[in-house]
N, C-alpha and C positions, 0 to 999 in steps of 0.2 A: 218360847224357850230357845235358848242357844247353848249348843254344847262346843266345846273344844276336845279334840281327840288329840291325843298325844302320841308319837312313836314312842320304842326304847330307841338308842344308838347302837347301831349293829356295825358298824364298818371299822378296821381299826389297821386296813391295809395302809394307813399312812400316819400312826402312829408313832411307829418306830423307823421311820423312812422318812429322808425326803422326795416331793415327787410332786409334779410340776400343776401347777394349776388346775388345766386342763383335763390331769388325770384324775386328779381328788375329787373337780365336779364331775366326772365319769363313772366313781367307784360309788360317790354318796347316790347318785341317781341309780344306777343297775341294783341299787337296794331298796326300791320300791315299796313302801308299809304296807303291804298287801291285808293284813288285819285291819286296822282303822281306815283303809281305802273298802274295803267292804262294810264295816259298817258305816263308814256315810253316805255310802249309797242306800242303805237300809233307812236310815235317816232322812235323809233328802225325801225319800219314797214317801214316809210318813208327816211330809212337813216341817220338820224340824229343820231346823239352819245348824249349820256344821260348819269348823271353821277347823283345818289339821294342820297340823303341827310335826314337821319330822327332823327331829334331833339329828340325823347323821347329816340333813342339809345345816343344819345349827352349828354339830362342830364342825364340817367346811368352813362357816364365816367364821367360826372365834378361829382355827388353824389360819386362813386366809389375812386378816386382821392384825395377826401379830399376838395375840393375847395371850396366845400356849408360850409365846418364847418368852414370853414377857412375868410368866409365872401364874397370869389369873388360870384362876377353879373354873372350869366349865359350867361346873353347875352353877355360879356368881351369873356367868356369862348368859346361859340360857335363863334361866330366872328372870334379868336386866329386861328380856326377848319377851317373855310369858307375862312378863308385870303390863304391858301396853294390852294385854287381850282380855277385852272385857265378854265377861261369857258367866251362864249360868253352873258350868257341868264343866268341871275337868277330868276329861276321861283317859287313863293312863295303859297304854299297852305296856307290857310286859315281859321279861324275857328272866333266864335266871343269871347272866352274866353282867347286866347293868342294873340288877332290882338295887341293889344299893343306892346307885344315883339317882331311881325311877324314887327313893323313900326320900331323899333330899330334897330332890324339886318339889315333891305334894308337902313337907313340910314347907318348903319355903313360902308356896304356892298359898298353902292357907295365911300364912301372917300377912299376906299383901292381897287376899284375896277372902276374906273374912267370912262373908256371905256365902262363897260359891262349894259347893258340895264336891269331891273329889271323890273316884267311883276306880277302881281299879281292874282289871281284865287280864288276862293271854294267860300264858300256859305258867309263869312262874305265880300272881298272886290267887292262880286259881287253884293249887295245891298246896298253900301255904297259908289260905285264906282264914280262919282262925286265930292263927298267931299274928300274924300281919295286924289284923283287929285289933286284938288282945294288945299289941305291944304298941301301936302306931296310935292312936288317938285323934290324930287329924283325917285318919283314913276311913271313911261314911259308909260304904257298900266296896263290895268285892263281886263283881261277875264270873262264873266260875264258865270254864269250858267254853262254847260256839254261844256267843253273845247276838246273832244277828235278830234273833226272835225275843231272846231274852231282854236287851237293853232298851228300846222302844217300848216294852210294858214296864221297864223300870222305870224308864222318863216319865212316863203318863200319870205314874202312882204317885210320880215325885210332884209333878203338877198339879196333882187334886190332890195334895197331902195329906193322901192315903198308908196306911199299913199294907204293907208287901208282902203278907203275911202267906199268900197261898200262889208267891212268883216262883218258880222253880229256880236250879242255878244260880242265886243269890247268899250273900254272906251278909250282915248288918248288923246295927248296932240298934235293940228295943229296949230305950231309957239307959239302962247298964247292964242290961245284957245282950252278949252274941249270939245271934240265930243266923244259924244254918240252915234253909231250906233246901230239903232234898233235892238231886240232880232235877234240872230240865233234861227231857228227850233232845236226842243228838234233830238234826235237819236231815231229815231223811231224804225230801225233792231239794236238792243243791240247784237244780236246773231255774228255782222258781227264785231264788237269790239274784237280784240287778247285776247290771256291771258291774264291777267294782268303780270310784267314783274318778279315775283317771283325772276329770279334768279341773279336782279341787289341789291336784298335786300338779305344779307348772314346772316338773324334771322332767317327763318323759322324754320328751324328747331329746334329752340329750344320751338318752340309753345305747346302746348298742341293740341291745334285747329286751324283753318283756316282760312280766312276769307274770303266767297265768294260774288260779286254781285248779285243777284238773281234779281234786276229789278229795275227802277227807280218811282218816282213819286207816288202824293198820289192824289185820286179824291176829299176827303175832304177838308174841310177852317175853321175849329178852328182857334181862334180869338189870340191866344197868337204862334202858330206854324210857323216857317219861313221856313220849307222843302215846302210847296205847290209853295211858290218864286220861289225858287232855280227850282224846277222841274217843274212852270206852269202846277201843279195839272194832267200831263200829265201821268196817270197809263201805266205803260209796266212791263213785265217781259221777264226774257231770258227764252230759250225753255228748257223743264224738257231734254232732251236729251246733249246741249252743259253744262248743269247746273252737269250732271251726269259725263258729257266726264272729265270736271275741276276738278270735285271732284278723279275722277280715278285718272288724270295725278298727283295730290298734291300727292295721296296718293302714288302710285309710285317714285316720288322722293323724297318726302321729310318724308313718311313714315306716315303719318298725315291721319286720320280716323272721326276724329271730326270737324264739322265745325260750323260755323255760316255765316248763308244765310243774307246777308245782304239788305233789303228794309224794308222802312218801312212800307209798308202795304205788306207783304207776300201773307194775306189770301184772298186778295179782291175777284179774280176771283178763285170760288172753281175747275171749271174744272181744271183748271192750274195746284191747288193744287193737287189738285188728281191725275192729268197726271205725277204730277212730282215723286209722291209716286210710282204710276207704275213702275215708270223708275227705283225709286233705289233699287224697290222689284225685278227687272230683269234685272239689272248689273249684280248680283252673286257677289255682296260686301257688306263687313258689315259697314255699315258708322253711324255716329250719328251727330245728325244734332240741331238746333236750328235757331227761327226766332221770326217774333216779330206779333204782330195780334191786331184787333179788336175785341172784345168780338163780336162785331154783326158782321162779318165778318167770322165767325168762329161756330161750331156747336159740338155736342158730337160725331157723326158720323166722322168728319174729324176730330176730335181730336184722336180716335180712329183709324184712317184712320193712321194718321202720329205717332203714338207714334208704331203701329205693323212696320213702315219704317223706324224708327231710331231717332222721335224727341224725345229730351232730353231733350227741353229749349222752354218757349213763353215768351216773351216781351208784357205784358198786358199794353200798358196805359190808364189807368181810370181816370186820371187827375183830379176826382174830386168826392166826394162821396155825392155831393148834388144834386139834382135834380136840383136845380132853378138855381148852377149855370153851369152845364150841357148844357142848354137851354142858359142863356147869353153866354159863348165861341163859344157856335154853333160846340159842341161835339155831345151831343142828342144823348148819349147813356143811355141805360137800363140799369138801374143800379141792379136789382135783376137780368138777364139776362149774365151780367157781372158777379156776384158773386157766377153763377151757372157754367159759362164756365171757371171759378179758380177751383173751387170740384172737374170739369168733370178732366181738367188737371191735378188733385192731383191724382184724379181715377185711370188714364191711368199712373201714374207714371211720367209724365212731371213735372218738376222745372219750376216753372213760378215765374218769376218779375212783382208783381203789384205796378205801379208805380202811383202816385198821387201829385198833387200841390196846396200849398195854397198860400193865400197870391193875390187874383183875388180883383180888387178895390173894385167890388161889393159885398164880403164877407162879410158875417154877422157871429157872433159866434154861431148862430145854424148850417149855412153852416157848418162850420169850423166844429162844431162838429160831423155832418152828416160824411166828409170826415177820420176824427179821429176815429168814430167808424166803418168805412168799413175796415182800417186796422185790427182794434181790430179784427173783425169777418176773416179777410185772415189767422190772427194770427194761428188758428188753422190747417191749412194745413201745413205739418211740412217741404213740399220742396216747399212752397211759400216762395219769398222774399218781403219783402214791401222796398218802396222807399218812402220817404216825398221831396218834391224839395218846396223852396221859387220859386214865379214866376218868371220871367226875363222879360225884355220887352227888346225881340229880334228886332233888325233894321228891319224898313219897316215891321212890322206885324201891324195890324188893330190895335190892344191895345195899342202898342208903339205910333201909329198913332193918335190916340185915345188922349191920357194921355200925349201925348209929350214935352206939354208944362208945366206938373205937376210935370213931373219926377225929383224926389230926390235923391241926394246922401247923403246915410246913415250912410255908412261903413257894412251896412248888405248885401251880397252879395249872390247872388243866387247862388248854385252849377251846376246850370245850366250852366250857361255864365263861371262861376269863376274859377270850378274846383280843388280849395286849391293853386293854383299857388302863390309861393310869389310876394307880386307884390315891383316892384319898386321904387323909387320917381317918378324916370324919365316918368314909367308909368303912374304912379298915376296925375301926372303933365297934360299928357296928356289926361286923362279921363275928368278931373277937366275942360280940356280948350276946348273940342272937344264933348262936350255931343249926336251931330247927326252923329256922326261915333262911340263911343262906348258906347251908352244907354243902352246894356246889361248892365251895371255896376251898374246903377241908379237906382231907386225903382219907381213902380207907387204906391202912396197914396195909404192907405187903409184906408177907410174913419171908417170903424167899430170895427177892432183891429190892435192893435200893431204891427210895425212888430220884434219890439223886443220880445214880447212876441210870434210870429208864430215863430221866431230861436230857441228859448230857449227850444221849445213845441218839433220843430223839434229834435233838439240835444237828449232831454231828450226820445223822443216815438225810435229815431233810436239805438243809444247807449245801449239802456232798451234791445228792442229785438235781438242786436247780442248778448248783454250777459246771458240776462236773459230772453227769447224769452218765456218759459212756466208760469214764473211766468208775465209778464205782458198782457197774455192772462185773467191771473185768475184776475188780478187788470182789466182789460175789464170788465169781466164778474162780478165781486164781488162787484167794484165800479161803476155799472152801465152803467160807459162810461171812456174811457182813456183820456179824455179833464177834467173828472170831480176828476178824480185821480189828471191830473197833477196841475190845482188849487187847490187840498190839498197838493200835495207835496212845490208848491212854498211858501203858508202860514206856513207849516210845516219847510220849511229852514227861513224864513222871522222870526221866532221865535226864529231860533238858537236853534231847538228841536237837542243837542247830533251831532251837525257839526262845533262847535266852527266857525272859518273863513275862512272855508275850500270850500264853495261854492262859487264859483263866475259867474256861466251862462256859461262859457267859451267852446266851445267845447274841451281843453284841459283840461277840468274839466272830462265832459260828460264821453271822451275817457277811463279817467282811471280807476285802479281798488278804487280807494276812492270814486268814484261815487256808483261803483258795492256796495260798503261796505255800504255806505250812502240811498242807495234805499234799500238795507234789513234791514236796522233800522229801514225805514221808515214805509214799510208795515206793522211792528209789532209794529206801535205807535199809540197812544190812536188818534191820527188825522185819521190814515187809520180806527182802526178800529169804529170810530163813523161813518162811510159811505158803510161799508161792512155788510154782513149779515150773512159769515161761516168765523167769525176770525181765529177758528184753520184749515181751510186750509191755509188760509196765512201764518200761523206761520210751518204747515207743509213744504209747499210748500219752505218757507225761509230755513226753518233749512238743506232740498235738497240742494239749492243752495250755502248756505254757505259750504257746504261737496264738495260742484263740487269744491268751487275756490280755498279748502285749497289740489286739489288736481295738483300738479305744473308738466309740462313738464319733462321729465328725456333725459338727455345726451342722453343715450341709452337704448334702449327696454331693459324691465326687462325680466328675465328668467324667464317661468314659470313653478312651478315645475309637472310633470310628474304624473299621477296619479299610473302609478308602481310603484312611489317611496315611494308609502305610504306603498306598502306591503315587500320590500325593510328589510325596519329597521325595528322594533319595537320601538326600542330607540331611532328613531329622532323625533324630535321637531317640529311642526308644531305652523305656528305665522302667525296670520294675517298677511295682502301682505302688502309693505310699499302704496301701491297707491291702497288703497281702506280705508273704512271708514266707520262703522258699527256704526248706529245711531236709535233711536226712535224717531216715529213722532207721530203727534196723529189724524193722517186721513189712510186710504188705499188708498196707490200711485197710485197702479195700477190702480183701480175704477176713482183716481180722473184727470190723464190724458185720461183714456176713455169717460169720461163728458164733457174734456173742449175739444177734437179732436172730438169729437159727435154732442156735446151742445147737452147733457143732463142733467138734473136738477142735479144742486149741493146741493141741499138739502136732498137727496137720500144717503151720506154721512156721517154715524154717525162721533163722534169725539171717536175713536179707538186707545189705543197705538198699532203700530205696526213697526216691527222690516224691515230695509231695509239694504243695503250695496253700496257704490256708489264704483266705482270701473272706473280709467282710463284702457282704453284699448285701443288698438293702434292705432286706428282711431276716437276713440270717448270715452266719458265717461259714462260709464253704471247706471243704477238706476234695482237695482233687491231686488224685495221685499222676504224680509226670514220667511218661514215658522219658526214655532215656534223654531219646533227640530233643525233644522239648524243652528237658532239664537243660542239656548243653547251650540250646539255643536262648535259654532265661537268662544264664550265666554270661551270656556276652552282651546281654541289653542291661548293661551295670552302668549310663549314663556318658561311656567316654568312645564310644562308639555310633556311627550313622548305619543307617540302615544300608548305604551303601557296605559301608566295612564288615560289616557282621554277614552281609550275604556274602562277600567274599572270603572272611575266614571260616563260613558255614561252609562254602563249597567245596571245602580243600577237605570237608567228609567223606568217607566212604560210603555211598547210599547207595547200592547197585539198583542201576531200573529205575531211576529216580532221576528226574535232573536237581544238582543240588541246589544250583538258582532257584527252582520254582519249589523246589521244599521250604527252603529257609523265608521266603515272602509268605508261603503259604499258611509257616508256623506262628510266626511274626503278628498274621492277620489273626491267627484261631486266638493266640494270646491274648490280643485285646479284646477279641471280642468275647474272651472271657474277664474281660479287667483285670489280669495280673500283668496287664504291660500299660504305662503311660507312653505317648508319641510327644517329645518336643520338638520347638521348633530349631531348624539349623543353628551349630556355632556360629557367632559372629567370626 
């Protein structure tokens, strides 16, 4: 027997982007099938030939190929892909944001594959497994929940075409009727599970990092969450020892150092945690690592614990920055508690994702603002990420369960469920006809705001801080609260304040730099500043950001020049760098990002001109504030002077204690050797 295992398509970071080859094979790889790579190691184990199949490498080739520009359906496209695979068993992971597509290909799959039994699995057809049946016809078996024990007795049954009448975790079709067989038991020894089967997927190596299981199951039951389904709330972890053994074995083959421990509650049990820290402080390997946590879950001592072991990464979900609705999802987290185990993690040097959701039925616009200003305040940890998600109402969760019969389709789509994926007619057709198999799509009511207005809010607070992350800290801090900015900004476009017809909510609006151009208008319009109270740091803080954007990528790394080469000539010419950009502001930079990374009073602040220089460098773009002399001394490297002339009208400075010769050569050298001076050679 041969099966074919199929992924969903999970990547959609280069859907609405372009981005270069190199990166699209980097994103579809660090998306690992860790499901169907588990079970064909389970597979393999018992003989069986497996042959996997992952769609995010799939739309790589049809994006790389031309076929998206060109208008083909990806599913056409993978289909064309799947029709060459001769196999007994198509087995289909699943997810709830591409099950649409995942119901196209097993159609298609069957007309070109007539014989072969199509079997479906993961977390979306295992809570929707009945209707799926019921509606799909081409669809044979449904594995519901942790397949690795379950699917090998299903093979076996299928091969002595037997009735599976007494398999647990299975969904099927006997003659014309559906039978449901009662759950299978979760895997209690996770430890006793293979590798997963790395070397039937030929991407790892182009990973950065890796992706490991570290455990299954969460003990919580928040009210919007569909993982406690899938895992029956049943917490395990594998042992810090086979978790250690995994990590060696990657890194020996495929050279890979960096991982990410996959469960969604890593921290629960702290012995675990900590035992497992032992283990990678006594490999004798340098490994870096990332997982995901509870704020209550989680402490400054084991944050400290695990950042001295190699974490690099926490997965914060806070889901929600209000108290009241905290308590309705049946989260009941602390939320000041929370927003101290983000610092402690900034502390230790971890990158943490705090991630949050609005859009809960019961939202009020103080919730909402409650949650908008917990971002503002993350803002200032400068290796936290914030996440904003619209809610989803996941299949079979209490809320869905709840609201089911309320649920709208808006066209506003959660990136939760949706993930950017183009959708189809075909899909779309079927969302429209099938509302209790893909509800992710639908909306539950918000009875107290818009949810046009939570997308817009969204687009505008996420877009703000990839580009402008420092300055919508200070629109946090300056305008009181980032909910109360972005209702001056939408009255400030609703005016037509200097954006002619160039807004339209769109996130291909958001994305671009006309947005970026359009929100530094904004801060320095008489709408921002009737709601602020330090205008010229707005206007300073703008005039920073307008120097970053006019500062553009270069083909290739500029040369920098040498600070021997000042002493070199006399007669060469020193000229500001082309990627840097010497400006007056009328606040001190330094002071005012110490204030807003502190939250310390911004009033503390005169309004000051002061002299700075933004300057790209090769990993980032610099802000470095110039002493006076400096400044003076930049101002005469303007391309029509030598470095003889400039030491000599340096000289004629007042520098007491100082010889001014050896100041001016010595400023001249620091310059380059900060790259905001190029050296040429002599006039002819």
């Amino acid at each position: 027997m041969k099966v074919c295992l199929i992924s969903p398509p999970t990547v959609s970071e280069f859907t609405e982007r372009i981005v270069a080859e190199s990166e699209a094979r980097r994103l579809t790889a660090q998306h690992a099938p860790m499901g169907i790579l588990s079970l064909g190691a389970v597979l393999e184990q018992a003989g069986i030939e497996v042959e996997l199949v992952d769609l995010n490498q799939l739309f790589y080739q049809y994006i790389a190929v031309g076929d998206r520009e060109k208008g083909r359906d990806f599913c056409a496209f993978a289909c064309a892909a799947l029709q060459k695979v001769s196999t007994d068993i198509f087995g289909f992971s699943t997810i709830c944001s591409t099950y649409p597509l995942t119901i196209r290909l097993a159609r298609a799959l069957r007309e070109t594959h007539s014989g072969t039994r199509i079997i479906l699995g993961g977390p979306q057809a295992s809570v929707v497994d009945v209707a799926t049946l019921r509606t799909f016809p081409f669809v044979d078996v449904v594995v519901r929940g942790e397949a690795e024990v379950t699917l090998p007795l299903l093979l076996d049954s299928i091969s002595r075409a037997s009735d599976p009448g007494l398999l647990g975790g299975i969904t099927y079709r006997r003659e014309n009727e559906i039978v449901r067989n009662p759950n299978a038991p979760v895997i209690e020894d996770l430890d006793a599970l293979p590798m997963p089967a790395f070397h039937l997927y030929g991407y790892l190596s182009d990973c950065v990092y890796a992706p490991i299981e570290a455990g299954r199951g969460c003990p919580f039951a928040c009210s919007f969450c569909s993982t406690n389904d899938f895992f029956r709330r049943r917490f395990r972890m594998k042992s810090p020892q086979v978790l250690v053994e995994q990590m060696k074995s990657i890194k020996r083959q495929y050279g890979i150092d960096t991982f990410d421990l996959i469960h969604d509650m890593f921290t629960v049990d702290r012995k675990k945690v900590l035992a497992f820290c032992d283990a990678v402080e006594n490999s004798g390997e340098e490994f870096r690592w990332s997982c995901s946590a509870r704020t209550d879950c989680v402490d400054d001592q084991m944050i400290a614990r695990m950042a001295e072991t190699g974490c690099n990464g926490i997965f914060f979900g806070i889901d929600s920055g209000s108290d009241r609705i905290q308590e309705i999802m049946q989260k009941g987290l602390n939320l000041q508690q929370a927003a101290a185990r983000i610092k402690s993690s900034c502390r230790h040097e971890i990158s943490s994702t705090v991630s949050l959701i609005a859009g809960f039925p019961e939202e009020t616009k103080d919730d909402l603002r409650s949650t908008i200003h917990f971002i503002g305040e993350a803002l200032r940890f400068a290796n936290a990420t914030v996440q904003l998600h619209l809610l989803a109402p996941l299949a079979e969760t209490p809320i869905t369960t709840r609201y089911f019969e309320q649920l709208v389709y808006d066209d506003i789509f959660s990136d939760i469920s949706f993930e950017a994926w183009e959708q189809h007619p075909e899909e779309r057709t079927l969302i429209l006809e099938h509302r209790e198999i893909f509800p992710n799509f639908y909306a539950v009511p918000t009875q107290w705001i818009d949810r046009e207005y939570i997308r817009e809010l969204r687009e505008f607070i996420l877009h703000g801080v990839v580009s402008h992350r420092w300055l919508m800290l200070l629109l946090h801090r300056e305008g009181g609260e980032l909910l109360r900015v972005f209702d001056t900004w939408l009255n400030w476009v609703r005016h037509g304040r200097d954006t002619s017809d160039r807004i339209d909510g769109s996130r291909t609006y958001y994305a671009s730099e006309t947005f970026s151009a359009d929100l530094l208008r904004f801060v320095q319009s008489p709408e921002m500043a009737s709601i602020c109270r330090h205008p010229h740091l707005l206007r300073a803080m703008a005039d920073v950001e307008k120097a970053q954007m006019s500062l553009k990528e270069r083909e290739t790394p500029r040369r920098r020049s040498k600070p021997s080469e000042i002493i070199e000539s006399m007669e060469s010419v020193p000229v500001l760098a082309g990627d840097a950009r010497v400006l007056l502001i009328n606040a001190e930079y330094k002071k005012l990002m110490r204030c807003l990374k502190r939250k310390e009073r911004l009033d503390q602040i005169p309004e000051v001109q002061m002299a700075i220089v933004v300057v790209r460098g090769k990993d980032e773009v610099r802000v470095i504030q110039l002493t006076p002399s400096a400044y003076e001394l930049m101002q005469l490297c303007n391309g029509s002077r030598t470095i003889k002339e400039i030491t000599g009208e340096f000289s004629a400075r007042d520098l007491p204690g100082v010889s001014p010769v050896k100041a001016s050569m010595y400023g001249l050298a620091s310059l380059a050797q900060e790259g905001l001076i190029d050296i040429r050679a002599a006039f002819n």
